[in-house]
C-alpha positions in Angstrom: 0.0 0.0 0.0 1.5 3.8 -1.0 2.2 5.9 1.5 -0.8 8.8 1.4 0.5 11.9 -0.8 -1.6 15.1 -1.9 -1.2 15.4 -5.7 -1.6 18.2 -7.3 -1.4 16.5 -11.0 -4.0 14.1 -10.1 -6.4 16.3 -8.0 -8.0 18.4 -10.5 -11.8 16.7 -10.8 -11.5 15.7 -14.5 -8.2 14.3 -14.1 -8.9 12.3 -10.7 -12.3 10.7 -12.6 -10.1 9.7 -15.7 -7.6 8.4 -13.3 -10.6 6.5 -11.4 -12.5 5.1 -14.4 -8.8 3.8 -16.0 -7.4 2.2 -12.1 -9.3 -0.9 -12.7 -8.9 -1.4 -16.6 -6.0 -2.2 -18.2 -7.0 0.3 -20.7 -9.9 2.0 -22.1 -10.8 3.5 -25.8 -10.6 7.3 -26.0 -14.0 7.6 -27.1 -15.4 5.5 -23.9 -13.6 7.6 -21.9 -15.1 10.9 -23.4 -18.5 9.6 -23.5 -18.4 8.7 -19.9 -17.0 12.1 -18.6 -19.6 14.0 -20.9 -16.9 15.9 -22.3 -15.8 17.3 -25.4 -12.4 15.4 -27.7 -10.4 19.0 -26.9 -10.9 18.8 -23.4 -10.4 15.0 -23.1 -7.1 15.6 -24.9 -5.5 18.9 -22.5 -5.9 16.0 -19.6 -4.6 13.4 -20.8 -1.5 15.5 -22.5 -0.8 16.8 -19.1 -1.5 13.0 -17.2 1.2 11.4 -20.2 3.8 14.2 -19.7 3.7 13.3 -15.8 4.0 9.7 -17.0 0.9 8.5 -15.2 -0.8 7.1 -18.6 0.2 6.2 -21.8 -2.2 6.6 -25.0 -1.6 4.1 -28.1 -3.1 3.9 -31.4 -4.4 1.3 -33.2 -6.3 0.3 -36.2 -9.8 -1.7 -35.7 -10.8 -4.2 -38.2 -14.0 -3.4 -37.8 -13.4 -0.4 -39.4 -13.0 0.0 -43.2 -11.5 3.4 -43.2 -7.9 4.4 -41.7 -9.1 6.0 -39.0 -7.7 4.4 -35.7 -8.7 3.9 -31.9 -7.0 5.4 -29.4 -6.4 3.7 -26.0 -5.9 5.1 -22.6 -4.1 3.2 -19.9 -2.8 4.4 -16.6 0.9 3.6 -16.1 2.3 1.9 -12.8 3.1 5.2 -11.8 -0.2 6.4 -12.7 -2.0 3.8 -10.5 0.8 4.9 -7.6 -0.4 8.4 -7.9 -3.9 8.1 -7.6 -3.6 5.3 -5.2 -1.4 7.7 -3.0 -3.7 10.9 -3.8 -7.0 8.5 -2.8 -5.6 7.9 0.6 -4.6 11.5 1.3 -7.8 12.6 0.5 -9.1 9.9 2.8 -6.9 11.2 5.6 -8.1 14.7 4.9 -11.8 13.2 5.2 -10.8 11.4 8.6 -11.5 7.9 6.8 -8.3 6.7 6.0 -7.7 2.8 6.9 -5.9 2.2 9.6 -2.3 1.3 8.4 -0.8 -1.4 10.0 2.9 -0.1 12.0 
């Protein structure tokens, strides 16, 4: 278990939700992800540009077979150090909220 640690990368709401919907997928299409925040491609994109440049996901392009043209899918995965982060920012905001589990000494 990660020792609890504010971050301010993670914290901001639309960042901490993509980092909660990703933490128990391996990864998820871009267009799930949008659809499920309710927000637009530009603003999916500025968040996950600044989440990859911390290094806490990675994004990968693929083509789909079920698609005839060459557009691709792109996929969203949290990193190791991604799942760290918001595992570490979940139990400092826990602490903050007087609910954190009691850690064992």
């Amino acid at each position: 278990m990660p020792e609890p640690r504010f971050d301010e990368v993670v914290h901001p709401p639309t960042r901490l939700r993509i980092c909660g919907l990703l933490r128990p997928l391996e990864e998820m299409d871009f267009a799930v992800l949008r659809d499920t925040l309710g927000i637009s491609d530009a603003t999916l994109s500025k968040q996950l540009k600044i989440l990859a440049e911390a290094g806490y996901v990675r994004l990968a392009k693929t083509t789909s077979p079920a698609r005839r043209d060459a557009r691709r899918i792109t996929w969203v995965a949290l990193t190791p150090a991604g799942r760290n982060s918001f595992d570490a920012h979940v139990l400092a905001l826990q602490e903050i909220a007087g609910t954190a589990p009691v850690r064992p000494d």
